[in-house]
N, C-alpha and C positions, 0 to 999 in steps of 0.2 A: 124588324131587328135582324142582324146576322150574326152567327158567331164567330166572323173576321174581324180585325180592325179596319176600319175603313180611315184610308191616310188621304188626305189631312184631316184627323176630325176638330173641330170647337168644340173644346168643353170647359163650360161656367161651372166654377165652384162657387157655392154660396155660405156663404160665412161672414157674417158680419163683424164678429170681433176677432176675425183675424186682421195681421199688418198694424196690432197697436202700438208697436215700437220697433223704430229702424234696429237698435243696439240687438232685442231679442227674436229678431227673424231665423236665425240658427234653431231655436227650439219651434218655431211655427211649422204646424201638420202640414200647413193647408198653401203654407209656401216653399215647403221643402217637397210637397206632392206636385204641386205647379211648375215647378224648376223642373224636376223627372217630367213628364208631360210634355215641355217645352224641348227637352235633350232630346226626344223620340217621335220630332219633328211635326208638331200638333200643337196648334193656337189656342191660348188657353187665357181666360180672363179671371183672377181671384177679385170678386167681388167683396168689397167691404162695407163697412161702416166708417161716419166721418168723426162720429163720437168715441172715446176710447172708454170700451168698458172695464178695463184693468183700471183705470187711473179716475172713472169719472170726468173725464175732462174732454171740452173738444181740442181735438189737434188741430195745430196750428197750420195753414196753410201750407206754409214750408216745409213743414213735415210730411205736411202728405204729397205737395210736388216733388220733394227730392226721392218719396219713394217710389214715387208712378216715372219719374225719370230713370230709376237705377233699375227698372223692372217694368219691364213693356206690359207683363200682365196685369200688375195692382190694378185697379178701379176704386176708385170710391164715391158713393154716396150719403149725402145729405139728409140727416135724420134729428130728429130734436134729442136734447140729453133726458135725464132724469139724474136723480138722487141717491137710488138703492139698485139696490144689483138684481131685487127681486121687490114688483110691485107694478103698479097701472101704470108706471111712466115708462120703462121696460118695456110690458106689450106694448103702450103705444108707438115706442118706436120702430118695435119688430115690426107690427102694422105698416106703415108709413116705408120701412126697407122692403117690405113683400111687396108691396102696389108698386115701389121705383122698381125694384130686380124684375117683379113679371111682365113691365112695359121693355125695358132690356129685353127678358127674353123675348117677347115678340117681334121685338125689332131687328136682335142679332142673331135669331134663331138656331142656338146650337145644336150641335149633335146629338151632346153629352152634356147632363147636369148632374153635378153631386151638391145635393144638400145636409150641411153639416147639421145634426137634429142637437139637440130639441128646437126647431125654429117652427113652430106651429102654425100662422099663417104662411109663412115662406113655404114650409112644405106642401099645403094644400096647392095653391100656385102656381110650384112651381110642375105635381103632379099633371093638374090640368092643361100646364101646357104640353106638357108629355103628350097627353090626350088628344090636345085639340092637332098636333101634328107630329105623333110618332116615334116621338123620341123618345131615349132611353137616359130615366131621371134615376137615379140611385141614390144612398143614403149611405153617410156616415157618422154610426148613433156612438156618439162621443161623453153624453152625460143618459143615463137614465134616470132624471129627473122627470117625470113621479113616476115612473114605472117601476121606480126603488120600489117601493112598498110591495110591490110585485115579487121582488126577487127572496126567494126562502129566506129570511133570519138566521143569525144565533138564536134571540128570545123571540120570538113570533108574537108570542103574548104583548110583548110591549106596544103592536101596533095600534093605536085608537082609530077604533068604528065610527067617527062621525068627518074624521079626516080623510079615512079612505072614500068614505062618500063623498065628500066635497070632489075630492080627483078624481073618482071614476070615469066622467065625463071625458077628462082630457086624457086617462087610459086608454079610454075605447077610440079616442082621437088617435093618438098615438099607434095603436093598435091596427086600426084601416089603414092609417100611409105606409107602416111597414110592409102591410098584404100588396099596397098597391105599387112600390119601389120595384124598379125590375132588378137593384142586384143592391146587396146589404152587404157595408160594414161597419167593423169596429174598433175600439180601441184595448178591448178587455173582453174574453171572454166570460168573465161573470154578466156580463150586458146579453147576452147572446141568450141567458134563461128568459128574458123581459119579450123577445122576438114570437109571434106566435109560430107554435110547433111544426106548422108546414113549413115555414123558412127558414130553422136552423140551423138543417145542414149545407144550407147554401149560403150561410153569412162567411165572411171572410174578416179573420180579426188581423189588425196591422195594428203593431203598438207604437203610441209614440216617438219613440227611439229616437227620444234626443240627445243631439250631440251638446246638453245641456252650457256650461258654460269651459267647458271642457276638453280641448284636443288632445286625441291619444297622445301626439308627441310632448305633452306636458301634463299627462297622469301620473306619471311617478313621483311629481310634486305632493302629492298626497299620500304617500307611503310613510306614515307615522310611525317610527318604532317605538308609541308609548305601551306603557303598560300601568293600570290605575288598580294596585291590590289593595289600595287604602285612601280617605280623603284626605292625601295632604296635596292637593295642587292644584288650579284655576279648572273645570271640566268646561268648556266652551258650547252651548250647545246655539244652533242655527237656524232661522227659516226667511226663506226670501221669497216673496210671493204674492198674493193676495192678500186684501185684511178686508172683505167683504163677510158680508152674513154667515155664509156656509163654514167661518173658522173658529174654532176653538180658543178664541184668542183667549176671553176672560179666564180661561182655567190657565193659561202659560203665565198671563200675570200672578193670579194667587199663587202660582207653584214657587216661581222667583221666589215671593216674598216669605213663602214657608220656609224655603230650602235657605236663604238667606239668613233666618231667626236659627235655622238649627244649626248651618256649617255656613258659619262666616266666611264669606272669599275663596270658597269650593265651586261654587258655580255661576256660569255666566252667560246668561240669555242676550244673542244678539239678533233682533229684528229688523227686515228691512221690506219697505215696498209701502201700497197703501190702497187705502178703500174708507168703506163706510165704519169702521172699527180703530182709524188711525188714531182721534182723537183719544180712544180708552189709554193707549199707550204712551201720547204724549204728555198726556196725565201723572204716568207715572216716575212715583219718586224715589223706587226701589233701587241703591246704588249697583246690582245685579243683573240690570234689565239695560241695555242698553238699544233703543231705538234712534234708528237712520234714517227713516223715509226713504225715499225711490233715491237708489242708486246707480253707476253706471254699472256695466256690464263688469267692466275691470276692475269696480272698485266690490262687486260680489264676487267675482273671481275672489278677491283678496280675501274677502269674508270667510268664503267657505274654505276656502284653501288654510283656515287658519283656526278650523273648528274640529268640532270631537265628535258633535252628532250633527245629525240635522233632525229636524221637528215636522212630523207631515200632521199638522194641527187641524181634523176635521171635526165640526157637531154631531151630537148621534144623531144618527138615521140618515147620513151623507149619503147622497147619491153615486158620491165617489167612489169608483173600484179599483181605478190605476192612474193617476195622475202624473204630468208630467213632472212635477216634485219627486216621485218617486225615482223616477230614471236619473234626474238631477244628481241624487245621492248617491244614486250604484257609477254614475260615471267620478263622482268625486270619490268615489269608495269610502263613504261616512257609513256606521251606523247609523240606522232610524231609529225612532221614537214616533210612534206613529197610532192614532186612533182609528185609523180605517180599517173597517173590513172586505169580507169578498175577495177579491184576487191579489191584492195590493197584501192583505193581511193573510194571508194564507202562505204569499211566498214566504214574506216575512218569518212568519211559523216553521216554512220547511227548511229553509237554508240558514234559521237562526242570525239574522243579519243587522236582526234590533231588536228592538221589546214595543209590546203595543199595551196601552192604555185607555182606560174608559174614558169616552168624550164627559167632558162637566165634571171629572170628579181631580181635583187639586193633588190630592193625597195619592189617589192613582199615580197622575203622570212623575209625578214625585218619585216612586219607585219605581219607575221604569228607569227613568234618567238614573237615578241613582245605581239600578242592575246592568246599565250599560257602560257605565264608569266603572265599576269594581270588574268587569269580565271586559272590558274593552279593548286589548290584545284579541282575545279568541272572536268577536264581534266582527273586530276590521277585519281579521285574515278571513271570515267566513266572507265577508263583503268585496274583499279583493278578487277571493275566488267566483264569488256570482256575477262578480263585472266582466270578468275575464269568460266566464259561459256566455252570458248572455252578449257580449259586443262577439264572441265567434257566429253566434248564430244569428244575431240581427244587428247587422251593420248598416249607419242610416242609409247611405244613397242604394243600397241593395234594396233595403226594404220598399223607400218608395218608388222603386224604380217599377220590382213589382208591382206594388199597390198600382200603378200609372198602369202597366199593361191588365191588371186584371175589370180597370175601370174601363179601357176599350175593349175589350175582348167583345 
């Protein structure tokens, strides 16, 4: 190893659900880190997957040529699908991605690999080929999924003893590749308690810092001057994103349907995107609840650009700390509603930007929505003001422009 960059280096990024859509490449880590990389004159390959795991579905051929044409780095491989976002069809085809990416590496032998975690075979892998010739394999741990369990609680008590057992194993997994990574980062500092204690101060966090669907020169499109001191008016509230396992969805539908029985035509839930939880919602027949399915880009622009909050809808015990949903909403300058805790729910807390609610409980998210309508003047200007902090201090192509130099260093 040195601690120069060595020019030209190759460095594979491994990530397989990145590049699952041409339209959201603008929010993509792992190709707005690749782009920086590439500007700082260094060949660089974003390895993928051919299966899209936002959507469940294989992409079409044309989809994935016209993005390996617009973009000399995309790569994609060949993996079988599955049904759920989490379960045995999952591993198998993370399996099946680790055996194709670690014949790649052997063959293209890079400099530089970053493995986006939790990829649990991939990481081993791509480790040993570290090993077998030298190089310098890094990590960027983006979900602490199960190392959640790890990280301190609000209720500690709430964790069950026969769960924590079942994961320990993939802990202690987890656990050795971090030892073994020669440089770590991340997307959250609450992740950075999950790291073992020798490697904390050497982890580096880069937040997503997306420029979600958003350009500066068209934020002030979202400068509301409502103010809601009472329910007389439609309150719009928003989420565009996943509807896999990991979301809250079923408590948004009962909320609708409460909030609908007590204040008629006060409020108005509009969902978009889709997964294994699409069906709950096309189900529904609450006049309240409006669902869209997968939209374009421009036509969420329009969505949010036309809402009052946004929804960051996680299940308790989310592995989630800062999602890029989050950043979504400080670049639209929405109030949240949001069930996460750890970094995501602490800003939240300290810059008063939204209200946060118990995952699973109906009546919860109810008052939250409800405290962010009656104070939603004081909500947005607090939200204006943290978008205006945080895009002075992390501006995207700054940020990964760093991230890029601190991955060759």
């Amino acid at each position: 190893m040195t601690n120069n960059i060595i020019y030209p280096a190759h460095v594979m990024i491994l990530r397989p659900y990145s590049l699952s859509s041409g339209s959201s490449l603008v929010n993509d880590r792992y190709f707005n880190l690749a782009k920086s990389i590439s500007l700082i004159g260094n060949r660089v390959t974003l390895l993928a997957q051919s299966f899209s795991h936002s959507t469940l579905l294989n992409r079409s051929s044309n989809d994935l040529q016209s993005i390996s044409w617009r973009y000399d780095f995309a790569r994609f491989v060949t993996v079988p699908g599955y049904n759920k976002s989490v379960g045995l069809g999952r591993l198998c085809s993370e399996l099946i991605y680790a055996l194709k990416a670690f014949a790649i590496l052997l063959c293209e032998r890079p400099s530089h690999v970053l493995v986006a975690e939790p990829l649990f075979f991939t990481g081993w892998l791509a480790i040993l080929y570290g090993w077998l010739f030298q190089k310098q394999i890094s990590c960027d741990l983006i979900d602490a999924w199960p190392e959640a369990l790890a990280i301190p609680k609000r209720h500690p008590l709430g964790l069950i003893p026969p769960y924590a057992i079942i994961l320990f194993p993939l802990i202690c997994s987890r656990t050795l590749r971090l030892l073994s990574y020669a440089k770590l980062f991340t997307v959250s500092r609450s992740y950075i308690k999950v790291m073992p204690r020798s490697r904390r101060r050497r982890a580096h966090v880069f937040y997503w810092c997306s420029n979600a669907l958003l350009s500066k020169s068209v934020q002030a499109l979202n400068e509301i001057p409502s103010t809601f001191s009472c329910l007389n008016a439609p309150f719009v509230v928003s989420y565009a994103g996943s509807l896999g396992s990991g979301y809250d969805i079923e408590t948004i539908i009962e909320s609708a349907g409460i909030l609908e029985l007590r204040f008629p035509g006060c409020f108005v839930f509009k969902i978009a995107g889709g997964g294994q939880k699409s069906a709950l919602l096309e189900a529904v027949s609450t006049p309240n609840l409006c669902y869209y399915g997968y939209l374009s880009t421009s036509e969420i622009f329009s969505m949010l650009s036309c809402s009052h909050s946004m929804l960051l809808p996680y299940v308790s015990n989310s592995a989630v700390a800062l999602p890029i949903k989050f950043f979504d909403a400080v670049n639209f300058r929405l109030p949240v509603v949001s069930s996460l805790g750890l970094e995501a729910g602490d800003l939240i807390k300290e810059y008063m930007i939204g209200s946060c609610y118990q995952a699973g409980s109906a009546e919860s998210l109810c008052e939250s929505i409800i405290a962010v309508r009656e104070a939603h003047a004081e909500y947005h200007r607090n939200m204006c003001v943290f978008s205006d902090l945080f895009s002075d201090v992390y501006e995207l192509s700054q940020v990964y422009a760093e991230f890029a130099r601190e991955l060759l260093l």
